[in-house]
C-alpha positions in Angstrom: 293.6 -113.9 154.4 293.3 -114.6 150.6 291.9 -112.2 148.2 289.0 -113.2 146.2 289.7 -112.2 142.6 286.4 -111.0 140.5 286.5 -113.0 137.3 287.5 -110.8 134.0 284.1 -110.5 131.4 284.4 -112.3 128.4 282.4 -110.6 125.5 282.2 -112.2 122.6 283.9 -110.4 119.5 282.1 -109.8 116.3 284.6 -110.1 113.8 284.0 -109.5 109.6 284.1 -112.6 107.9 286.4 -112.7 105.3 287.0 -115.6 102.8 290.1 -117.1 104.6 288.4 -116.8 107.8 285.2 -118.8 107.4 285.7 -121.9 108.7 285.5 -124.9 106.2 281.7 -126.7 107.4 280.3 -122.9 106.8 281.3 -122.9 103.8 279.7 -126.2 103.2 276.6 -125.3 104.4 276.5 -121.6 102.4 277.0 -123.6 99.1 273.8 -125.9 100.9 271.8 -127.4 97.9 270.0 -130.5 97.7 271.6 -133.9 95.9 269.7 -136.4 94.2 270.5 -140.1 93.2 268.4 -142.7 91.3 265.9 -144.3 93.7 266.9 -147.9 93.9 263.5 -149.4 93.9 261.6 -147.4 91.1 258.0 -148.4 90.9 257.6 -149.4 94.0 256.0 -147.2 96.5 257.6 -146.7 99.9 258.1 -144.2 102.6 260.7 -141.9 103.7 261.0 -140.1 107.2 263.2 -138.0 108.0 263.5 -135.6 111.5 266.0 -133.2 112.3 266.0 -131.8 115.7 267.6 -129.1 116.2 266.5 -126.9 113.5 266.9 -123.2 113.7 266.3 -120.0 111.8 265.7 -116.5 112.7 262.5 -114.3 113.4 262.4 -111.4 111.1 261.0 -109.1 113.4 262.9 -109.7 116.1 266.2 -111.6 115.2 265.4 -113.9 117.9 266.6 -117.9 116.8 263.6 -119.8 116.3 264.1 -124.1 116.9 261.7 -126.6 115.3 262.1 -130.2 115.0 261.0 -130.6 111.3 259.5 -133.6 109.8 260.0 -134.8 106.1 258.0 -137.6 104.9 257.7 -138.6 101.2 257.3 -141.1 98.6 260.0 -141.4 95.9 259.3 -141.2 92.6 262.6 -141.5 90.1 265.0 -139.5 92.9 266.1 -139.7 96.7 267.6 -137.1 98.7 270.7 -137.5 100.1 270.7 -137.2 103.8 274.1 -135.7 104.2 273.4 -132.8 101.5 269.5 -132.6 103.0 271.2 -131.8 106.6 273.6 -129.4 105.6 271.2 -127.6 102.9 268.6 -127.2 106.5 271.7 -126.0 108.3 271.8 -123.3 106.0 269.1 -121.7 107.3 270.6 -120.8 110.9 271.2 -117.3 110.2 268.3 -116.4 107.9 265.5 -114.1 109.1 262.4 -116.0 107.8 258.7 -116.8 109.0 258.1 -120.1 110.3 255.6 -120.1 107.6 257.9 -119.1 104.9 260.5 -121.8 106.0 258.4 -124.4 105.6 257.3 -123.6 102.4 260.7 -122.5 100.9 261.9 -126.2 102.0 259.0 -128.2 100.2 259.6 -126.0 97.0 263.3 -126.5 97.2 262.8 -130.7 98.0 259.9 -131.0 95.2 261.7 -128.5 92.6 265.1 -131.1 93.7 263.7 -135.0 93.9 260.4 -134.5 92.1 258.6 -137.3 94.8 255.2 -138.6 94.3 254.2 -137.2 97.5 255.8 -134.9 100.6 254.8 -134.0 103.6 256.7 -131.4 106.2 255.9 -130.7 109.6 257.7 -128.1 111.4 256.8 -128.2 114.9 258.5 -125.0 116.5 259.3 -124.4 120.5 257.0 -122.3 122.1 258.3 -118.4 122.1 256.3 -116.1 124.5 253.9 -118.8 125.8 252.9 -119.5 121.8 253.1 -122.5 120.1 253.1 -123.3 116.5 253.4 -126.2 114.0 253.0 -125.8 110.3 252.4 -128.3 107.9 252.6 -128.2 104.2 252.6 -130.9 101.3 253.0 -131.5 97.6 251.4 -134.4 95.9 252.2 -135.4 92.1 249.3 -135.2 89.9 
């Protein structure tokens, strides 16, 4: 008759971060800021969208992660945001405890105060928590 073996608990291990431990992309994503180039097509007006997923931040009551799928719409003016630098500068918001309305706002201060566009729009449409749902939307619009 065989023995059934009882599997051996994994926990996960906090260890302290040190600088030769963090791993390269978290680095990357710490030193997160946002990275212009000259629009292309000054003058003319077109629009941007932009939707990333799999946001997440942190409630800072709780310490719960909190997911949205954010949506960034705007109008170039002299600038564009880079996509590469945009996604790693909302990465860097994984581990901050922040209010969904304080996110959203923090982002369209960061992208105006970075790309200066003639008008933004961002949508942050978070997963319900608790049987609550919420989406906040803010904007900027050059005058």
């Amino acid at each position: 008759m065989s023995q059934v073996s009882q599997p051996d608990t994994i926990r996960s291990e906090k260890t302290e971060k040190t600088p030769e431990s963090i791993k390269y992309g978290e680095r990357i994503i710490e030193e997160g800021e946002l990275i212009t180039f000259p629009n292309p097509r000054p003058g003319r007006r077109y629009d941007v969208q932009i939707t990333f997923p799999e946001f997440t931040c942190k409630c800072p009551f709780s310490g719960y992660p909190d997911f949205a799928t954010f949506y960034i719409n705007y109008c170039p003016d002299e600038k564009v945001v880079e996509l590469k630098a945009l996604k790693l500068y909302a990465n860097s918001f994984r581990d901050r405890y922040i209010s969904h309305e304080e996110v959203v706002n923090v982002i369209l201060d960061d992208f105006v105060a970075a790309c200066d566009p003639l008008f933004v729009k961002i949508r942050a449409d978070f997963n319900p928590r608790g049987n609550v749902h919420m989406v906040v939307e803010v904007q900027h619009e050059k005058t």
